[in-house]
N, CA, C and O of each residue as an XYZ file, in Angstrom:
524
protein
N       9.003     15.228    -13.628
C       9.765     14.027    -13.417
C       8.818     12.847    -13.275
O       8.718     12.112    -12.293
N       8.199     12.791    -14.317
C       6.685     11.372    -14.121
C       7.548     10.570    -14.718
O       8.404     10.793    -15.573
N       7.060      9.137    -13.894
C       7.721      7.925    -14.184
C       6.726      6.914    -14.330
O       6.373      6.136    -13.444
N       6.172      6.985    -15.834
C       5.123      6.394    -16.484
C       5.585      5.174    -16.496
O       6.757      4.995    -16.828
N       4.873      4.238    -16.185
C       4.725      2.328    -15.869
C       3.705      2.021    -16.681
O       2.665      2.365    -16.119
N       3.527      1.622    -17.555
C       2.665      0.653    -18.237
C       2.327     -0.676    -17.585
O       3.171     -1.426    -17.093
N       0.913     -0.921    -17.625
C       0.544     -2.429    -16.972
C       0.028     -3.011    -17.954
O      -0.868     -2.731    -18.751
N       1.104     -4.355    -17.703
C       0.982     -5.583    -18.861
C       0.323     -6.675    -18.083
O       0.861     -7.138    -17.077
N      -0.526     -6.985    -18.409
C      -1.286     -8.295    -18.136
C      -0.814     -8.990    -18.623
O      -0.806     -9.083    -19.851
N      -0.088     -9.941    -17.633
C       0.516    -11.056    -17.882
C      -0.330    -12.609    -17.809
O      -1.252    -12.902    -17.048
N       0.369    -13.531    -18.940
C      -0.886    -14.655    -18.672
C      -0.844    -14.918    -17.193
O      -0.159    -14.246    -16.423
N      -1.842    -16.238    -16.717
C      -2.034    -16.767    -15.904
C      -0.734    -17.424    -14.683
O       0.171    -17.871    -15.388
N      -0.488    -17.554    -13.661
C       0.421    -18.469    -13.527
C       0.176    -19.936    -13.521
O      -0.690    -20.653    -13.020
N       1.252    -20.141    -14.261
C       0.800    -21.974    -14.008
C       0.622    -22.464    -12.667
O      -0.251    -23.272    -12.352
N       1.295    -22.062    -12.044
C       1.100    -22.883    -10.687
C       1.841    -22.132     -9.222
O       2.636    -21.213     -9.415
N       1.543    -22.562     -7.822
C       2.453    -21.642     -7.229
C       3.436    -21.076     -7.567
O       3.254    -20.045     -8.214
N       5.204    -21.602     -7.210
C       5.853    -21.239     -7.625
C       6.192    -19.840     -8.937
O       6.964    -18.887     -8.833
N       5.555    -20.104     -9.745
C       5.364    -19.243    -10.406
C       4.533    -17.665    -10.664
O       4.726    -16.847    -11.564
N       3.519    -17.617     -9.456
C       2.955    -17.114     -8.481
C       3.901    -16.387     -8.166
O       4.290    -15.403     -8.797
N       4.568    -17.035     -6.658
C       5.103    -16.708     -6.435
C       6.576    -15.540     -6.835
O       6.995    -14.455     -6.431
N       6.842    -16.258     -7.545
C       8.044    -15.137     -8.433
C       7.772    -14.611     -9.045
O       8.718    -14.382     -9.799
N       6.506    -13.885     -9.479
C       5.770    -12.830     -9.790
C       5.578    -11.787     -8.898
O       5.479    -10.572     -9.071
N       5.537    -12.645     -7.693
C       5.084    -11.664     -6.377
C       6.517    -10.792     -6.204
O       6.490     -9.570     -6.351
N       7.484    -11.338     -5.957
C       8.982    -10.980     -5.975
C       9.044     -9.776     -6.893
O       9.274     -8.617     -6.546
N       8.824    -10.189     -8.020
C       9.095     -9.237     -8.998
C       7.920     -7.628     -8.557
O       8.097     -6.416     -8.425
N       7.301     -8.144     -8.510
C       6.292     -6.659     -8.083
C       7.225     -6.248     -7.395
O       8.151     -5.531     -7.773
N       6.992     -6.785     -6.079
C       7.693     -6.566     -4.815
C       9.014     -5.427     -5.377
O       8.847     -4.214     -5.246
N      10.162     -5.934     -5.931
C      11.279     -5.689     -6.695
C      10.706     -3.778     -7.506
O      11.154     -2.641     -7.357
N       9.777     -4.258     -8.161
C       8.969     -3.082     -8.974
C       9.261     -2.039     -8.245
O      10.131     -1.188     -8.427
N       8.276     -2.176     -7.179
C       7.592     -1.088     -6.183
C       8.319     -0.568     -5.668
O       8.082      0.563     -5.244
N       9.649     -1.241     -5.463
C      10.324     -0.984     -4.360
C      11.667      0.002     -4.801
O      12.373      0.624     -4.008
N      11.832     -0.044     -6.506
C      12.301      0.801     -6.949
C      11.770      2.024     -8.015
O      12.216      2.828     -8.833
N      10.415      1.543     -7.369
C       9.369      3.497     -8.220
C       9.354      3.783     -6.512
O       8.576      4.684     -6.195
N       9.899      3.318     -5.686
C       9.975      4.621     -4.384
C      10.389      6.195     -4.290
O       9.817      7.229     -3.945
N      11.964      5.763     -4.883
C      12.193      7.247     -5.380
C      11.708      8.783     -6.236
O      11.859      9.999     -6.125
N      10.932      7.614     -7.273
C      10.349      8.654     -7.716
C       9.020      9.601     -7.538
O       8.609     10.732     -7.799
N       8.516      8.005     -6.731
C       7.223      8.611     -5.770
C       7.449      9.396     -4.598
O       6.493      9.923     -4.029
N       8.538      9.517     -4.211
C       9.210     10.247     -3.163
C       9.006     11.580     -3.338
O       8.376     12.416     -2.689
N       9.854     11.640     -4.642
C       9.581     12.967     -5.335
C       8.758     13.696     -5.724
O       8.677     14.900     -5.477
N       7.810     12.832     -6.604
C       6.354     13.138     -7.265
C       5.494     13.898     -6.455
O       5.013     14.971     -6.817
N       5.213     13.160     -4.948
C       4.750     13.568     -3.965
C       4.810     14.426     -2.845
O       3.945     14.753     -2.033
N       6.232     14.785     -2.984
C       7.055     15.577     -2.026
C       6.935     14.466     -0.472
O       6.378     14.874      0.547
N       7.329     13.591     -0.537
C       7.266     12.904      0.713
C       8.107     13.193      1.882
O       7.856     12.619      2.942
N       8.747     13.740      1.824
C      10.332     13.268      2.302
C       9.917     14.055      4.118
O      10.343     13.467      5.112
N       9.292     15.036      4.231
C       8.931     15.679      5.328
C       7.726     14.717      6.218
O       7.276     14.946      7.341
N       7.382     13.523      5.232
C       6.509     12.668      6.226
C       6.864     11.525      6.654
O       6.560     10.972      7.711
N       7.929     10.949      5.278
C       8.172      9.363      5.598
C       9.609      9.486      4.797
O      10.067     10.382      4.087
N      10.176      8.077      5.252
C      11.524      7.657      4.696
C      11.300      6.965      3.551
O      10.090      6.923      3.327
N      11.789      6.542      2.931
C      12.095      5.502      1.680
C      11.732      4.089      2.661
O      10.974      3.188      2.302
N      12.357      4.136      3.776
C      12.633      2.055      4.405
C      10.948      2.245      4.980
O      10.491      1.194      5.429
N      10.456      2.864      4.999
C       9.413      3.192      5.868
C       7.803      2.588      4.636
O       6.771      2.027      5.004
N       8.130      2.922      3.486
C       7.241      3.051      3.038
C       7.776      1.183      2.040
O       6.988      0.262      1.827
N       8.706      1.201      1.803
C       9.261     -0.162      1.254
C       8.487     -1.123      2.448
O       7.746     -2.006      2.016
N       8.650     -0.963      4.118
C       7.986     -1.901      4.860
C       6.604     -1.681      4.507
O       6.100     -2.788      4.691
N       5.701     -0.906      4.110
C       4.291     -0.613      4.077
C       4.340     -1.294      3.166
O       3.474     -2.139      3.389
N       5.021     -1.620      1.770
C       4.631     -2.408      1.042
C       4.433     -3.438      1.135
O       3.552     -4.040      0.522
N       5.356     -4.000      2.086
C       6.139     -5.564      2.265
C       4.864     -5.794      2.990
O       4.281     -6.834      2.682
N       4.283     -5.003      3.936
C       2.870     -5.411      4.648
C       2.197     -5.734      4.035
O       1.869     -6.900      4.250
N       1.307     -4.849      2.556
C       0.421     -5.228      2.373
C       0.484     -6.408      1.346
O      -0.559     -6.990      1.046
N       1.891     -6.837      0.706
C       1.760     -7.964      0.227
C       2.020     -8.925      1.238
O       1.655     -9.985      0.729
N       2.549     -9.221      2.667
C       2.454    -10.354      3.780
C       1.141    -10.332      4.107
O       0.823    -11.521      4.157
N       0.216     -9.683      4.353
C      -1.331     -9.483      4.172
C      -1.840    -10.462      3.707
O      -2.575    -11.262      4.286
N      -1.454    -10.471      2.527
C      -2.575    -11.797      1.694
C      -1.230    -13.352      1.372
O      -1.220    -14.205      0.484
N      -0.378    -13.140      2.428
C       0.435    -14.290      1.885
C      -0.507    -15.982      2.591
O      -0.357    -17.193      2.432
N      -1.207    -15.309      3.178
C      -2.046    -17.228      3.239
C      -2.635    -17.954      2.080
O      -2.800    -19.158      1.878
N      -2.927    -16.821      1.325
C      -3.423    -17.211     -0.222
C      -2.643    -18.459     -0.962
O      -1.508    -18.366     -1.429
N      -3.298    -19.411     -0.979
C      -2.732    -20.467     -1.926
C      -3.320    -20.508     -3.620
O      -2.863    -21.174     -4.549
N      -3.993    -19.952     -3.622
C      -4.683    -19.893     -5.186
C      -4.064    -19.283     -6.403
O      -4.793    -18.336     -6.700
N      -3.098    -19.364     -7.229
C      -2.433    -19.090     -8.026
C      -3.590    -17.399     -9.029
O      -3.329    -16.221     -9.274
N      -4.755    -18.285     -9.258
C      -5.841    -17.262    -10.228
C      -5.799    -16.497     -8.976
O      -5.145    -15.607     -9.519
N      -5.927    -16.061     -7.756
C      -6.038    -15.031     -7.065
C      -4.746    -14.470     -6.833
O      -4.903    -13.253     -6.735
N      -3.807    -14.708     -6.728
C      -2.868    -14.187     -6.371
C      -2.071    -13.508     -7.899
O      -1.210    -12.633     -7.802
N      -2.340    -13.846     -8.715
C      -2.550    -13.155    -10.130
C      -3.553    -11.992     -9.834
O      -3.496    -10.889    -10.377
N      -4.068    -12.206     -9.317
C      -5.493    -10.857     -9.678
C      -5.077    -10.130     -8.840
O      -4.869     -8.981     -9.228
N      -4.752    -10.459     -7.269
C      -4.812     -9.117     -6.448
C      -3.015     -8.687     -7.259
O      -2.949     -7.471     -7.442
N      -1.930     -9.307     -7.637
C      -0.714     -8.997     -8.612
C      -1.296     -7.763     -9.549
O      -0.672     -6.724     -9.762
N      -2.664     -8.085    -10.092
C      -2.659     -7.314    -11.241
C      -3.377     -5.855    -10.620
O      -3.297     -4.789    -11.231
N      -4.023     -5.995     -9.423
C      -4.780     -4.852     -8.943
C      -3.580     -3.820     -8.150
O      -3.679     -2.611     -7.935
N      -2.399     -4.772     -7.795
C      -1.051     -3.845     -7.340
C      -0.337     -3.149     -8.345
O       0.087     -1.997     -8.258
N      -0.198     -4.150     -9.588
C       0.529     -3.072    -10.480
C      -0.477     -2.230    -10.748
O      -0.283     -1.245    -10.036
N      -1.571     -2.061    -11.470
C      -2.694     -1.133    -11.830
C      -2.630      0.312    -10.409
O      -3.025      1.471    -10.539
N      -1.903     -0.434     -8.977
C      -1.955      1.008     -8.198
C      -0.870      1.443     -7.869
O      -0.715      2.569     -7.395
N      -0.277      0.906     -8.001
C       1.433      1.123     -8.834
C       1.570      2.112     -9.835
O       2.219      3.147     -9.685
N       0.831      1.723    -11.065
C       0.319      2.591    -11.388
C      -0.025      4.265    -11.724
O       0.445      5.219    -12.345
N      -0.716      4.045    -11.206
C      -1.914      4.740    -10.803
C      -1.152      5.923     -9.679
O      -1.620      7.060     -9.626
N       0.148      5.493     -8.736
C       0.436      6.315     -8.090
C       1.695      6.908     -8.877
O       2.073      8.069     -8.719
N       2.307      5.997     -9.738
C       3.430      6.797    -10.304
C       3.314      7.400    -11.693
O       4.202      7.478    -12.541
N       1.357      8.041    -11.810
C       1.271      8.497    -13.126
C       0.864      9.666    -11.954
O       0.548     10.680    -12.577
N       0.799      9.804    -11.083
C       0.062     10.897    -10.119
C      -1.602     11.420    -10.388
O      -2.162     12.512    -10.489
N      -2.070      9.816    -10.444
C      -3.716      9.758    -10.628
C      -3.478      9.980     -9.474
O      -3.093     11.109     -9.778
N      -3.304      9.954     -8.110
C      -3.368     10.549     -6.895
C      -3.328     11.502     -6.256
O      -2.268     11.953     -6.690
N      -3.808     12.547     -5.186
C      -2.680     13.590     -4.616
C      -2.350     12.943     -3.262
O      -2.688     12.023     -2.518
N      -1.528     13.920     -3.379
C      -0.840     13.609     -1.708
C      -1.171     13.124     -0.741
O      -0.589     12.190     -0.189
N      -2.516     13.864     -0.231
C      -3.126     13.053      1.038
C      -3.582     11.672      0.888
O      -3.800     10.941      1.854
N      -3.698     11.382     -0.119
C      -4.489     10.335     -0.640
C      -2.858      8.877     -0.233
O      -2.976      7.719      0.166
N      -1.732      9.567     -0.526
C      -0.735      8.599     -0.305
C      -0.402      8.871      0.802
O       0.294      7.922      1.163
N      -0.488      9.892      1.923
C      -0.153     10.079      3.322
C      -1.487      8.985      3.734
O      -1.229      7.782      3.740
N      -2.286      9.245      3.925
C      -3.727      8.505      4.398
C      -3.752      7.213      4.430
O      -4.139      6.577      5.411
N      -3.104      6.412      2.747
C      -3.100      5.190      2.637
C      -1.769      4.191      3.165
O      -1.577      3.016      3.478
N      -1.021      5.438      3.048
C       0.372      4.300      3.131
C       1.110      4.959      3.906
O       2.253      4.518      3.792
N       1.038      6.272      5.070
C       1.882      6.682      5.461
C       0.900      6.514      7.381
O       1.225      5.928      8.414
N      -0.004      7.149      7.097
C      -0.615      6.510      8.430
C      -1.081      5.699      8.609
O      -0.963      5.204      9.729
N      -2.021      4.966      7.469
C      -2.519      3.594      7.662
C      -4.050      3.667      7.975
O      -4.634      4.746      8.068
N      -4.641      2.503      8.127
C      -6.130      2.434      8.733
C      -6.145      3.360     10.121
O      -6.469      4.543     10.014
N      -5.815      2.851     11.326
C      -5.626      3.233     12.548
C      -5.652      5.242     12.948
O      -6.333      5.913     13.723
N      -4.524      5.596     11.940
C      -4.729      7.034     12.350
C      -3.457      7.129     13.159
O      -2.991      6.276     13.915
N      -3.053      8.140     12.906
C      -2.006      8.891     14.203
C      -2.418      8.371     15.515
O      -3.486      8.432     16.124
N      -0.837      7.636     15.886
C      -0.748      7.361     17.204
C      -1.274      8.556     18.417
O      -2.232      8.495     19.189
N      -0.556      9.305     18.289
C      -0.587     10.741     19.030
C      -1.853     11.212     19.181
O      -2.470     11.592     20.176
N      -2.208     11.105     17.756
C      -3.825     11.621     17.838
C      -4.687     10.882     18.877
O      -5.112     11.433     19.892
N      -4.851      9.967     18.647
C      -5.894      8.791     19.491
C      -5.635      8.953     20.249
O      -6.689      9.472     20.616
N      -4.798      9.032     21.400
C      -4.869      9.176     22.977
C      -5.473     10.255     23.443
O      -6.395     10.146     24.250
N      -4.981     11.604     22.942
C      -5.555     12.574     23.112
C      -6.580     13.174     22.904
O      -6.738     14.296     23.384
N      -7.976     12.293     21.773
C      -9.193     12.764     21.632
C      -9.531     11.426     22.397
O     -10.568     11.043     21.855
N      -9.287     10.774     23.101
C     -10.322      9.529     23.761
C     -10.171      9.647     25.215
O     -10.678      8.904     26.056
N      -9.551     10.484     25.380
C      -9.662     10.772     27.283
C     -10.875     10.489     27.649
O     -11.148      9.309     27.866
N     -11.673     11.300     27.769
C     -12.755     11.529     28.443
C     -13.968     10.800     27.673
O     -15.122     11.148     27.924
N     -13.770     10.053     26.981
C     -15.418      9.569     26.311
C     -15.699      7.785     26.972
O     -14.818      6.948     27.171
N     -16.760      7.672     27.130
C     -17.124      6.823     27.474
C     -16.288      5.079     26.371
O     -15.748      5.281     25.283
N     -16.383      3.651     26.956
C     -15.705      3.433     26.374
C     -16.737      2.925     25.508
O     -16.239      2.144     24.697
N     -18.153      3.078     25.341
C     -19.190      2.589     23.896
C     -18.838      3.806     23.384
O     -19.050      3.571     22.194
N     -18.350      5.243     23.429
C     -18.023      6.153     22.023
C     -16.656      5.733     21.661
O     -16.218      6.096     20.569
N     -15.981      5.065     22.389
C     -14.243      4.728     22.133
C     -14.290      3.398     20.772
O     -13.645      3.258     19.734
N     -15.305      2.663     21.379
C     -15.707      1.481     20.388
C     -15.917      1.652     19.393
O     -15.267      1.131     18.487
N     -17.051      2.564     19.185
C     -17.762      2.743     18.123
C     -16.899      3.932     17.231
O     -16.849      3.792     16.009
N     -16.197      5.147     17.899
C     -15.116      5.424     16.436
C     -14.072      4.724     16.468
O     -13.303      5.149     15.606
N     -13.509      3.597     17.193
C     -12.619      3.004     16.551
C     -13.169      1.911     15.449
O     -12.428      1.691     14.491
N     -14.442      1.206     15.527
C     -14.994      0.642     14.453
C     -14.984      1.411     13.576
O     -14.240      1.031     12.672
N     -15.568      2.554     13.344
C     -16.014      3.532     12.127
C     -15.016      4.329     11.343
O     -15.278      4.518     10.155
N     -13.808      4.867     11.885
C     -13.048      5.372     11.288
C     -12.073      4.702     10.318
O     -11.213      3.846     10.528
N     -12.472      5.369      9.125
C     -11.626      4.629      7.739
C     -10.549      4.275      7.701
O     -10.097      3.780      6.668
């Protein structure tokens, strides 16, 4: 059940606005290859559909301070390319649990329970270090 997406490089935007409703449209994209990435991946035992639609919505509110039309085209074109990239299943699984289902941070649950007892310069230093 692969749900092959082709990425079209689209010209430039002329100007915000237009930017902008590009962004929408991804947005729009992504938000309906959920299902099939649902599937692809066997997700359903880790995350919801609304769950992973907000992970998106994050990482495009992420870069919404961006006023630069040529950048906001490029990181556009580096989302569809992982867009992509996840709904040709260049990925495996952990690779989409890791990125988009726990996040940078790591399991809540986890972290309390390995930082009891360590001093708080080892608490610092793996919370800096861990990917």
């Amino acid at each position: 059940m692969a749900f092959a997406m082709r990425v079209k490089v689209p010209p430039n935007s002329a100007n915000l606005a237009e930017a902008r409703h590009r962004t929408f449209d991804f947005f729009r994209t992504a938000c309906r290859a959920i299902p099939s990435i649902m599937d692809i991946y066997n997700l359903y035992d880790v995350v919801n559909p609304s769950q992973l639609r907000s992970t998106i919505a994050a990482e495009i509110r992420k870069n919404a301070h961006i006023s630069n039309p040529k950048v906001i085209d490029m990181l556009l074109f580096k989302g569809m390319e992982e867009l992509s990239n996840i709904t040709e299943h260049a990925k495996q699984r952990h690779h989409i649990i890791g990125q988009y289902v726990v996040g940078n941070h790591g399991l809540v649950q986890d972290v309390a329970s390995k930082d009891e007892d360590l001093s708080p310069f080892l608490k610092n230093f793996y919370k800096s270090n861990y990917f």
